[in-house]
VEXMAR-480877 format. One record per residue (C-alpha): residue number from 1; x, z, y. Coordinates in nm, 2 decimals. Layout:
<sites>
{NUM, {X, Z, Y}} ...
</sites>
This chain:
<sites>
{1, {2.59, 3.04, -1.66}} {2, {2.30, 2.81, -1.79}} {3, {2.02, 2.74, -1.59}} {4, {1.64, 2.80, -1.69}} {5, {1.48, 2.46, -1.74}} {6, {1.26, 2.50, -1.44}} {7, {1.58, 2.58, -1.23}} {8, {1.76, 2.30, -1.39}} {9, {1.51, 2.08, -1.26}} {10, {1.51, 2.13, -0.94}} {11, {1.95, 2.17, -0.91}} {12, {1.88, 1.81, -1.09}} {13, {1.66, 1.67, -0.79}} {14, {1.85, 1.82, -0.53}} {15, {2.15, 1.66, -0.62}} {16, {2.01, 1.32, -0.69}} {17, {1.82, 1.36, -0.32}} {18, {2.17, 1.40, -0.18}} {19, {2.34, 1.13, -0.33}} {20, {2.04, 0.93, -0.25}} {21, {2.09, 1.04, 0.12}} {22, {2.47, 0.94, 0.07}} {23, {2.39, 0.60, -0.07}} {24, {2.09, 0.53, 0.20}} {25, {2.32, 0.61, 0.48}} {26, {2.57, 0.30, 0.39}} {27, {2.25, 0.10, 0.26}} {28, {2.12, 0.11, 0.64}} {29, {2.43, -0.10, 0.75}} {30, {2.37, -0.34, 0.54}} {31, {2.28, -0.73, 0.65}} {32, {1.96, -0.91, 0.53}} {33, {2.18, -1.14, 0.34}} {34, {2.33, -0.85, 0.15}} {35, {1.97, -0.70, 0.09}} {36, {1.86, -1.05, -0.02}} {37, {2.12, -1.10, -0.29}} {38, {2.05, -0.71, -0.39}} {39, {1.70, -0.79, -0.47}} {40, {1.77, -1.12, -0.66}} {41, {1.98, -0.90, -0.87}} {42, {1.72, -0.65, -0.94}} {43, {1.46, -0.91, -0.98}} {44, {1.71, -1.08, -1.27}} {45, {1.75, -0.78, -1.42}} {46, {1.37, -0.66, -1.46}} {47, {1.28, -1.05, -1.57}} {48, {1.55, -0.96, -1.87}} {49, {1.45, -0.66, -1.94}} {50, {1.07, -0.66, -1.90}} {51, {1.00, -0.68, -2.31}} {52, {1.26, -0.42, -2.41}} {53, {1.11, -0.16, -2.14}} {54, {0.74, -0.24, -2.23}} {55, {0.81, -0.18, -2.57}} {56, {0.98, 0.18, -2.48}} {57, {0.70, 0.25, -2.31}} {58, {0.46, 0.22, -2.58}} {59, {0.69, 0.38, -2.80}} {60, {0.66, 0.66, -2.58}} {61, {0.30, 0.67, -2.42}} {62, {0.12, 0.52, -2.72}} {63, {-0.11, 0.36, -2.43}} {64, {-0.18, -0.01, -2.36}} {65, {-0.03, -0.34, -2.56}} {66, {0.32, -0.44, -2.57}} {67, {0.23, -0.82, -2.44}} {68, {0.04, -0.72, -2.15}} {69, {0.29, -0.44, -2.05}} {70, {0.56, -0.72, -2.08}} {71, {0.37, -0.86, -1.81}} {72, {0.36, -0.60, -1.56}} {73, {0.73, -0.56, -1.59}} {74, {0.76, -0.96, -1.54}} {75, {0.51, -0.96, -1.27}} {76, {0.67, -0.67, -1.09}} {77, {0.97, -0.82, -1.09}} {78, {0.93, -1.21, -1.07}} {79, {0.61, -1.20, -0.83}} {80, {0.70, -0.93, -0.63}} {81, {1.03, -1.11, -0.52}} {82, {0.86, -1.44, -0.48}} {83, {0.62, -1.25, -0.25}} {84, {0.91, -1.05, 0.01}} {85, {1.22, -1.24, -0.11}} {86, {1.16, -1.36, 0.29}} {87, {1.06, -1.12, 0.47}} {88, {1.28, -0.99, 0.80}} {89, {1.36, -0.61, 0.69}} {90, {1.66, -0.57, 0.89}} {91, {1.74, -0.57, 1.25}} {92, {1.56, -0.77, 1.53}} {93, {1.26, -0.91, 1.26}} {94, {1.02, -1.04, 1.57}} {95, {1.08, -1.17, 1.95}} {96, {0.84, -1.26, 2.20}} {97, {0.91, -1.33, 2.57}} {98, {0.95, -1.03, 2.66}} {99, {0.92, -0.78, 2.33}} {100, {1.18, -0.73, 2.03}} {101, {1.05, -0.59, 1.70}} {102, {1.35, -0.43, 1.50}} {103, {1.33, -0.25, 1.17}} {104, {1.46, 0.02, 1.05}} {105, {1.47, 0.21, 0.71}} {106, {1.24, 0.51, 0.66}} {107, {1.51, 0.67, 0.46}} {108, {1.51, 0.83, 0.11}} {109, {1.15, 0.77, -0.08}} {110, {1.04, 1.05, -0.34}} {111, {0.87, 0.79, -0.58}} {112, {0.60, 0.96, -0.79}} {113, {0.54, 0.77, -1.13}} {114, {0.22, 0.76, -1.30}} {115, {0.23, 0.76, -1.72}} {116, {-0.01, 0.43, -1.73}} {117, {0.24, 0.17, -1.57}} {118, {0.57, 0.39, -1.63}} {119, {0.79, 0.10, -1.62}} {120, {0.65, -0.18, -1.39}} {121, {0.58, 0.10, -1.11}} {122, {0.98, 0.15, -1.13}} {123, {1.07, -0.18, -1.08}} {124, {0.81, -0.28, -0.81}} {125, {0.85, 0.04, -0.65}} {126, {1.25, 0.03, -0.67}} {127, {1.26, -0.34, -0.52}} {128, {1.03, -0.26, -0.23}} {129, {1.25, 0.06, -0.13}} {130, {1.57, -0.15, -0.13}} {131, {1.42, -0.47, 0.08}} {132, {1.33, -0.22, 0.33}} {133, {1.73, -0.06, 0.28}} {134, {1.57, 0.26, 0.16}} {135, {1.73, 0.48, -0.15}} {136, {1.46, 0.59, -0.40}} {137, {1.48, 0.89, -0.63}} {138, {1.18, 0.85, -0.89}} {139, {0.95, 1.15, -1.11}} {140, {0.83, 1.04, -1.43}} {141, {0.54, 1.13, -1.58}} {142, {0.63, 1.42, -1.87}} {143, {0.49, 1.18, -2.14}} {144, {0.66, 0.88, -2.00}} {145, {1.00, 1.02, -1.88}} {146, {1.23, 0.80, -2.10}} {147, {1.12, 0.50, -2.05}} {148, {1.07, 0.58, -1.67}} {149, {1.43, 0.67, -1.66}} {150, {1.56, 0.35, -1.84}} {151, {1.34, 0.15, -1.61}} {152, {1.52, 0.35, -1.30}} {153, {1.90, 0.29, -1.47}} {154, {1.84, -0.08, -1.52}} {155, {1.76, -0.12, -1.15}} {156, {2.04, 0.11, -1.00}} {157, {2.28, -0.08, -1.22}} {158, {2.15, -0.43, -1.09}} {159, {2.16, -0.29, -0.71}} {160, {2.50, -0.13, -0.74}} {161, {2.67, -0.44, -0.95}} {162, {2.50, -0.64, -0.63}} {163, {2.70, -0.44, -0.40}} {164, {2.42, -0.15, -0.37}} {165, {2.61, 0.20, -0.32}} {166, {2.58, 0.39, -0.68}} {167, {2.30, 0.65, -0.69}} {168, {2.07, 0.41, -0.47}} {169, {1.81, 0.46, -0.74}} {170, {1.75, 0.80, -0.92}} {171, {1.55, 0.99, -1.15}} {172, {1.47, 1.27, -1.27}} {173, {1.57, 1.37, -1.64}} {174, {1.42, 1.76, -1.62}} {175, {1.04, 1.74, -1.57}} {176, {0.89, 2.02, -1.43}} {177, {0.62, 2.08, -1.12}} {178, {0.92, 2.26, -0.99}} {179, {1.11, 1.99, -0.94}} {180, {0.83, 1.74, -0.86}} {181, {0.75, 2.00, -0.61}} {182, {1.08, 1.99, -0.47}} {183, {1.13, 1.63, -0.49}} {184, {0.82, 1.59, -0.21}} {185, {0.96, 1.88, 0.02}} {186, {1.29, 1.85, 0.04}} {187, {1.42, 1.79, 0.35}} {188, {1.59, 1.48, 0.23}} {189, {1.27, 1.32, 0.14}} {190, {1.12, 1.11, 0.44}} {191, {0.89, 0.95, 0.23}} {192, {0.67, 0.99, -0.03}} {193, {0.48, 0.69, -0.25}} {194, {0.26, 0.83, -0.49}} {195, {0.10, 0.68, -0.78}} {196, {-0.07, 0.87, -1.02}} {197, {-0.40, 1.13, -1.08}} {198, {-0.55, 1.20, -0.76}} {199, {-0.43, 1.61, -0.80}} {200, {-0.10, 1.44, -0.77}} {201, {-0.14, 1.22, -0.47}} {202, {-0.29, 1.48, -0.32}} {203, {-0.04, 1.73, -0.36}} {204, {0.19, 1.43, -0.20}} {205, {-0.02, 1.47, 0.13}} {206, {-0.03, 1.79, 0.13}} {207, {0.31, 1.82, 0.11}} {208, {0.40, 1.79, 0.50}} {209, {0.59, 1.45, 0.41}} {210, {0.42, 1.11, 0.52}} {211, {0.29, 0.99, 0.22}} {212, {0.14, 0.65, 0.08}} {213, {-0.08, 0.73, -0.19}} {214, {-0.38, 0.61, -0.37}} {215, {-0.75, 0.71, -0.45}} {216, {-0.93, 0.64, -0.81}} {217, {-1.11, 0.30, -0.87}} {218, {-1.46, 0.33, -1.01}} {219, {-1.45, -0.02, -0.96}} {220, {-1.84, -0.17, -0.99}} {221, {-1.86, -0.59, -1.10}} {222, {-2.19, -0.75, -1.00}} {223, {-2.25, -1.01, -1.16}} {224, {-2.50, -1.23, -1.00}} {225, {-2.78, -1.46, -1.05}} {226, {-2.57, -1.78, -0.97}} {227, {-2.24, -1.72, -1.15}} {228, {-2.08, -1.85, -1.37}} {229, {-2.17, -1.62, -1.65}} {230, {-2.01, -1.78, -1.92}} {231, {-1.69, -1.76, -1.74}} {232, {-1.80, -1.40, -1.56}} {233, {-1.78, -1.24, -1.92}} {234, {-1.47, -1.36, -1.97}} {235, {-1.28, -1.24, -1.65}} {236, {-1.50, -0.91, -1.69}} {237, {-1.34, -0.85, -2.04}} {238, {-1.02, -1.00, -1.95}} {239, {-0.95, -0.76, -1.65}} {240, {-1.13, -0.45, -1.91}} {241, {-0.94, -0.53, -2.14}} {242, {-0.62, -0.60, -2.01}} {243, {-0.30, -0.34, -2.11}} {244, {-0.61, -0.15, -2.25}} {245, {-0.76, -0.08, -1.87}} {246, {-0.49, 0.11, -1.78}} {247, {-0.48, -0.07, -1.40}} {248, {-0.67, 0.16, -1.18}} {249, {-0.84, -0.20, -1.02}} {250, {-0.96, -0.25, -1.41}} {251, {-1.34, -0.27, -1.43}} {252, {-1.54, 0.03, -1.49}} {253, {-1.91, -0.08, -1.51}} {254, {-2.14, -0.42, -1.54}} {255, {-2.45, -0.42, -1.28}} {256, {-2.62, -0.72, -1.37}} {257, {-2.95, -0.87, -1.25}} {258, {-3.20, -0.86, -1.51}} {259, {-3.29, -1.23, -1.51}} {260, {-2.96, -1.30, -1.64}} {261, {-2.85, -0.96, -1.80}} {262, {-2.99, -1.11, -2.13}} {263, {-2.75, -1.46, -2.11}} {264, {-2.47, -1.26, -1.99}} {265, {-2.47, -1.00, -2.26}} {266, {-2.48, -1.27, -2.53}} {267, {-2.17, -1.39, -2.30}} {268, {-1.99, -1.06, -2.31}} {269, {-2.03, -1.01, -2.70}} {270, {-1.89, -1.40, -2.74}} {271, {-1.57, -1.24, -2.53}} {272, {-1.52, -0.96, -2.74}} {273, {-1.81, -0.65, -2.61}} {274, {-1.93, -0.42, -2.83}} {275, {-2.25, -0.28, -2.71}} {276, {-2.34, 0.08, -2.82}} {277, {-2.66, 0.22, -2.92}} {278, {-2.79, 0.58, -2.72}} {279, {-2.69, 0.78, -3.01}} {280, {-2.35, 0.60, -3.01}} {281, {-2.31, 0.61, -2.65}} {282, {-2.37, 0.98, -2.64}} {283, {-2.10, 1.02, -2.92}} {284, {-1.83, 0.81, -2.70}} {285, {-1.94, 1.01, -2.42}} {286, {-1.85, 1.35, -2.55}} {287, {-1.47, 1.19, -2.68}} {288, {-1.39, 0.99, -2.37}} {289, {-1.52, 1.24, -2.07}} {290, {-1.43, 1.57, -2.07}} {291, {-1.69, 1.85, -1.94}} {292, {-1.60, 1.83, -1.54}} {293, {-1.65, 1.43, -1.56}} {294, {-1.23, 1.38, -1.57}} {295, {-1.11, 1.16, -1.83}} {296, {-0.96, 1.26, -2.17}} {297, {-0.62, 1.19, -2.18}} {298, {-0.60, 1.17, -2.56}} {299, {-0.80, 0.81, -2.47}} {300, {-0.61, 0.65, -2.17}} {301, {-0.53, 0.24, -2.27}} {302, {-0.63, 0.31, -2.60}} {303, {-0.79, 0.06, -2.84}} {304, {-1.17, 0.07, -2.89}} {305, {-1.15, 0.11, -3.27}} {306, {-0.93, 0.42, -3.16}} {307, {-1.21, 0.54, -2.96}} {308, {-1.48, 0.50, -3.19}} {309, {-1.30, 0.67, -3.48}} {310, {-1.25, 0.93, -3.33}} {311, {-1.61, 0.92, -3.19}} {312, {-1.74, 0.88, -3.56}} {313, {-1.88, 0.57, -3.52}} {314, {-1.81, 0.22, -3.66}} {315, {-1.71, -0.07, -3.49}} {316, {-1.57, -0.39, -3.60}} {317, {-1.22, -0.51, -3.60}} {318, {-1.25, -0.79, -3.36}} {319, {-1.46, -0.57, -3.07}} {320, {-1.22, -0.54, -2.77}} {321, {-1.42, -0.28, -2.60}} {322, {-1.71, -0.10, -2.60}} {323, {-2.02, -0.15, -2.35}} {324, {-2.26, 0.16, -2.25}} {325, {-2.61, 0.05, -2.12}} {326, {-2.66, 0.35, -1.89}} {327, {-2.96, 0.43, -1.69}} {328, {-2.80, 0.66, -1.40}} {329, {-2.48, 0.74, -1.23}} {330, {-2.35, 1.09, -1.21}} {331, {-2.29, 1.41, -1.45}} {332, {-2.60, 1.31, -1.68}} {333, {-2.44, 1.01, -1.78}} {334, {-2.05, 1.07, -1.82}} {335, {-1.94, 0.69, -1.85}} {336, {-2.06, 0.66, -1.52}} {337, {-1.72, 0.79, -1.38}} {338, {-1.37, 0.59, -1.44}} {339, {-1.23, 0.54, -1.76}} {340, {-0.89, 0.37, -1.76}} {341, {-0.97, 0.26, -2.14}} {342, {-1.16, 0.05, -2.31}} {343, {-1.50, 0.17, -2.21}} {344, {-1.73, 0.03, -2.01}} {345, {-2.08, 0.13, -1.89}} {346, {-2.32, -0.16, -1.80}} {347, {-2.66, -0.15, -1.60}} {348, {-2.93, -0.37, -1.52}} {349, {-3.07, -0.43, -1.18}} {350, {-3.36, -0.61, -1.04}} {351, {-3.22, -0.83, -0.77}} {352, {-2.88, -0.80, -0.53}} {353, {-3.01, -0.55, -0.30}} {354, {-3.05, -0.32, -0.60}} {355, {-2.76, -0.39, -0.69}} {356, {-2.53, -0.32, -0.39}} {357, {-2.73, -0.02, -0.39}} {358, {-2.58, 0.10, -0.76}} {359, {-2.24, -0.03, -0.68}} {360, {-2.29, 0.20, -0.39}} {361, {-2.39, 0.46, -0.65}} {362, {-2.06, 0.42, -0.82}} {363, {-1.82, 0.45, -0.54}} {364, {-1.97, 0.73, -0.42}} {365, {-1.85, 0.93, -0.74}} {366, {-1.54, 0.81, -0.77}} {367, {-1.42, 0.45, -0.58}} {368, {-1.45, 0.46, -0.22}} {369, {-1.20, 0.24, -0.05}} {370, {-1.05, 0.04, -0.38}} {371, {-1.18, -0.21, -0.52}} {372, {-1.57, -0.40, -0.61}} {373, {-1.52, -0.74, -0.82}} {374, {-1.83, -0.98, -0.78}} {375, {-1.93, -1.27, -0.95}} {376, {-2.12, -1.48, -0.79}} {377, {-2.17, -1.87, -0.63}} {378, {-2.33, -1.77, -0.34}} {379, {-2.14, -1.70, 0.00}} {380, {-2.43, -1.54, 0.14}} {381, {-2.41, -1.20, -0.10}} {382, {-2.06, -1.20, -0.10}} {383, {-2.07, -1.15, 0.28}} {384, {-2.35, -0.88, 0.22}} {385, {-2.13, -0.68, -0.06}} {386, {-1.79, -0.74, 0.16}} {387, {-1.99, -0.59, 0.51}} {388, {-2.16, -0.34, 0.34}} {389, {-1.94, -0.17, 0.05}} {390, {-1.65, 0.11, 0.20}} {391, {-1.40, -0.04, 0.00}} {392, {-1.08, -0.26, 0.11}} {393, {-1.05, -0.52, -0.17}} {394, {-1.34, -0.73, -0.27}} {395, {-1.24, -0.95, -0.56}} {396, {-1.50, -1.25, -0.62}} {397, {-1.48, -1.45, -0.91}} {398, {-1.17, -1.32, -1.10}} {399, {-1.06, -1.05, -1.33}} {400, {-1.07, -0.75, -1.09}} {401, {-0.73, -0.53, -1.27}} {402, {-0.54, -0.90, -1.21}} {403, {-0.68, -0.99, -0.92}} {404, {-0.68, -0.62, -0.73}} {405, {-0.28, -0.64, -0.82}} {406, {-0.23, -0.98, -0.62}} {407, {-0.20, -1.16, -0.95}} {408, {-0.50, -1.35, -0.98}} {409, {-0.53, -1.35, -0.56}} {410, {-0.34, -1.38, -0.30}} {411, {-0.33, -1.02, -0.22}} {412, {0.00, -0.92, -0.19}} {413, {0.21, -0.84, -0.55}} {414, {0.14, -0.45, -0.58}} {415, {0.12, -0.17, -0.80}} {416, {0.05, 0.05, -0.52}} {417, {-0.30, -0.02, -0.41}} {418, {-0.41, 0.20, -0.09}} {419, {-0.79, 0.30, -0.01}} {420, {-0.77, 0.36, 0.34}} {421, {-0.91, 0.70, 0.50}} {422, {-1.25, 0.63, 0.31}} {423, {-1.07, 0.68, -0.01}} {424, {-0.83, 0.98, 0.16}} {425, {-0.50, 0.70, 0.18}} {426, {-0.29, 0.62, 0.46}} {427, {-0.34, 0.25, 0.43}} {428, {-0.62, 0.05, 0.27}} {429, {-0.40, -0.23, 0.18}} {430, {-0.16, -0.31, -0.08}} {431, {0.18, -0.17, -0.02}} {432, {0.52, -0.37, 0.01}} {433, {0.83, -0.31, 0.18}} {434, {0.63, -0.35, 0.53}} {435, {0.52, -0.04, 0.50}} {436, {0.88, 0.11, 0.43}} {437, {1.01, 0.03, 0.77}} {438, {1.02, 0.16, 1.12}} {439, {0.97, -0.03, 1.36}} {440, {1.18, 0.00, 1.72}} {441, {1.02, -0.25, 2.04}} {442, {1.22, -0.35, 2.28}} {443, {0.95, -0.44, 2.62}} {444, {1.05, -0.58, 2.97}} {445, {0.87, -0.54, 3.23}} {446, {0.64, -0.81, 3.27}} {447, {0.43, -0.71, 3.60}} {448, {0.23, -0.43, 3.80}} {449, {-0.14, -0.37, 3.73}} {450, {-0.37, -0.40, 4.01}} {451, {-0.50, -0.06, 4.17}} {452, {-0.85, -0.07, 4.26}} {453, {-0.95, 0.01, 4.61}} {454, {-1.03, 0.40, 4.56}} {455, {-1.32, 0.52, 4.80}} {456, {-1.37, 0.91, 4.89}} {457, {-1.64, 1.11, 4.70}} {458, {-1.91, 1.21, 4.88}} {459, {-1.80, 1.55, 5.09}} {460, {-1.47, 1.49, 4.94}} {461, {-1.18, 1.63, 5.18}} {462, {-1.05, 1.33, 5.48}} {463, {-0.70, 1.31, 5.41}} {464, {-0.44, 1.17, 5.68}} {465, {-0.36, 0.80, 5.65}} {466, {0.04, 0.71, 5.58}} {467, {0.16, 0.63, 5.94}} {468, {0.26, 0.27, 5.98}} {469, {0.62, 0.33, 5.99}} {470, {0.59, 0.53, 5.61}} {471, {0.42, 0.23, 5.53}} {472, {0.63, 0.00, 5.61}} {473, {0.94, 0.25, 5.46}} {474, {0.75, 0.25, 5.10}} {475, {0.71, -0.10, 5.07}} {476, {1.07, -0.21, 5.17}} {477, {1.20, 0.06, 4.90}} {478, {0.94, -0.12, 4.62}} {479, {1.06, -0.44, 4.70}} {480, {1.40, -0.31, 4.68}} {481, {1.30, -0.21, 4.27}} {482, {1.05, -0.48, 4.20}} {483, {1.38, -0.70, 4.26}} {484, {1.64, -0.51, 4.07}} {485, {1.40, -0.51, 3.77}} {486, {1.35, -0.89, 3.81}} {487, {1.71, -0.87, 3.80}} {488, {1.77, -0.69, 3.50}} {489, {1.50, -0.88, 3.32}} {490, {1.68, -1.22, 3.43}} 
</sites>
């Protein structure tokens, strides 16, 4: 009998969850050398294969460029492992005096797959499961799913030729919500890491599965009075610009202080800005932003020329993205919200209290807990933005899609970028194979906390004194245990 496609689906996910489980279970034994040499294996194999999977994936998704999605494979693969090739993931990973640290897998991960980075999340998100000895079963994106699941084969084939147990990395073929669904609740599932739209990462934590997730990144760069502004247009359109802004860390809007908006706008056009006129920016408005301030999907990574065509508007060939002066944040101005394209909305602000005020503005619709990218020289504002601003990651002085995914900082390699409770995640840090473990202590005793002398309340009850002999009978018996512990410790 043939399935329906939705049932299909989810036969598909339950049998890859139980070979998962099957593969996990002798994965868990494994040493650290073992997990070591599978990870070098998987890292080759993503380094190889990094330009043949980008280019299926813009084959595919029509989103982004081919060099930059090269990248993100490499990076997930070549600076990821540099980052945990030596971290402890198995057994005793920490000792103190007197307290063990020992790790232990989470189990199977339900890895959910966004359609921006439907490659690089696979590899990064594949290598991190197996340092920590977890199995991971993956759910493309519908628009992505090919290349998602050639991304998947190329690193169960480089785990299992390692000595990995076959079906240590799987994915789904059948899309459907059914089996996505499925995927998060099964009872197999331990874990869920979600990457994607926030209905989607939500739907993760509502699942009744721990979850690692992420929030969207309206992410605000200030650009202050003493940067470098020659060098701030560059890393603004850089990081804008880059795979076509697919990174949720990618800039969304310019706040600039007026004294030096004129300089750095004359910048920002030498680096490739096309600034729109209101009648234009109302036009890219209406194509880009859809009526309840989400984004068009028809315009995700896509090049500005695409944009303006089909905003019927002219810009020229050389432009690598368009710039919005806006003059508020919220509904009345779409471009306000995040646009993971090549769009970007710019404002103008009289000094840096102002502006921390509209950055402020532009978290609260969309951004709170990822990411703010500043440009500045002076230490002074950067503490005022970093103690002020609910968000986890502020970038100074770089491009903020490179430098919120470690590769222009020393954040940690990542394409899993959490936003803390502000931004509704479970950790506001960038996620790695730390945060795939359990961890078991092992304590000794160490000694016995004073007792304060207790005094009677007021009218409180007299209560007979322990008799001498008691006494005496209590304290031989805790000398007794105080030195069979000592002994046991010794």
């Amino acid at each position: 009998m043939e399935l329906d496609r939705d049932l299909a689906s989810v036969q598909e996910v339950r049998n890859l969850l139980k070979k998962a489980k099957e593969a996990q279970n002798v994965l868990k034994s494994f040493s650290q050398v073992q997990v070591d040499d599978i990870i070098k294996a998987m890292r080759d194999a993503g380094e190889a294969e990094a330009c043949r999977l980008a280019s299926m994936a813009i084959s595919e998704t029509s989103m982004g460029k081919y060099e930059d999605k090269c990248f993100k494979n490499y990076f997930a693969a070549k600076h990821v492992y540099d980052y945990i090739k030596d971290m402890k993931t198995v057994g005793i990973i920490e000792t103190k005096e007197k307290l063990w640290k020992i790790a232990e897998p989470v189990g199977v991960i339900a890895g959910i797959v966004p359609t921006t980075n439907p490659t690089s999340t696979v590899i990064y998100k594949a290598m991190i499961a197996l340092k920590s000895r977890n199995a991971i079963v993956f759910s493309p994106h519908p628009t992505a799913a090919r290349c998602t699941a050639e991304a998947a084969a190329v690193m169960n084939r480089a785990a299992v030729a390692a000595g990995a147990p076959e079906g240590v990395v799987g994915c789904l073929t059948n899309i459907s919500m059914e089996a996505t669904q499925e995927l998060m609740k099964n009872p197999i599932t331990s874990v869920i890491l979600a990457t994607g739209g926030s209905a989607l990462v939500k739907a993760a934590y509502s699942s009744g599965k721990p979850a690692l997730g992420v929030g969207p990144g309206n992410v605000p760069a200030f650009v202050e009075r003493t940067a470098d502004l020659a060098k701030a247009a560059e890393y603004i359109i850089a990081g804008k610009t880059f795979d076509n802004g697919t990174i949720c860390a990618s800039e969304q809007a310019i706040v600039a202080e007026e004294c030096i908006a004129g300089e750095l706008i004359q910048q920002l056009k030498r680096y490739g800005a096309h600034f729109l006129e209101p009648e234009e920016v109302e036009k890219v408005s209406k194509v880009v932003m859809l009526p309840n301030n989400s984004m068009n999907p028809r315009v995700v990574g896509k090049d500005p020329q695409v944009i303006a065509k089909m905003a019927g508007i002219n810009v020229p060939q050389h432009a690598k993205c368009l710039v919005a002066p806006l003059n508020g944040v919220g509904s009345q101005w779409p471009l306000s919200y995040e646009k993971l394209t090549t769009v970007l909305g710019f404002y103008q602000v009289k000094d840096w209290e102002e502006g921390c005020e509209k950055c402020m503005q532009l978290l609260d619709i969309g951004g709170i807990g990822h990411s703010l990218a500043i440009h500045t020289n002076s230490e002074a504002v950067i503490r005022e933005f970093a103690l002020r601003k609910p968000i986890f990651r502020v970038l100074v002085n770089t491009p903020s899609a490179l430098g919120g995914v470690g590769a222009t900082t020393e954040l940690a390699p990542s394409f899993t970028l959490g936003c803390g409770t502000w931004g509704g995640s479970s950790v506001s840090e960038n996620v790695t194979p730390l945060h795939l473990i359990n961890i078991k202590r092992v304590a000794w005793h160490v000694n016995i906390p004073e007792r304060p002398a207790i005094q009677p309340a007021a009218g409180a009850p007299t209560v007979s004194s322990t008799s001498s002999v008691d006494a005496q009978i209590i304290k031989a018996v805790i000398e007794e245990v105080m030195k069979a512990m000592k002994c046991t410790v010794n």
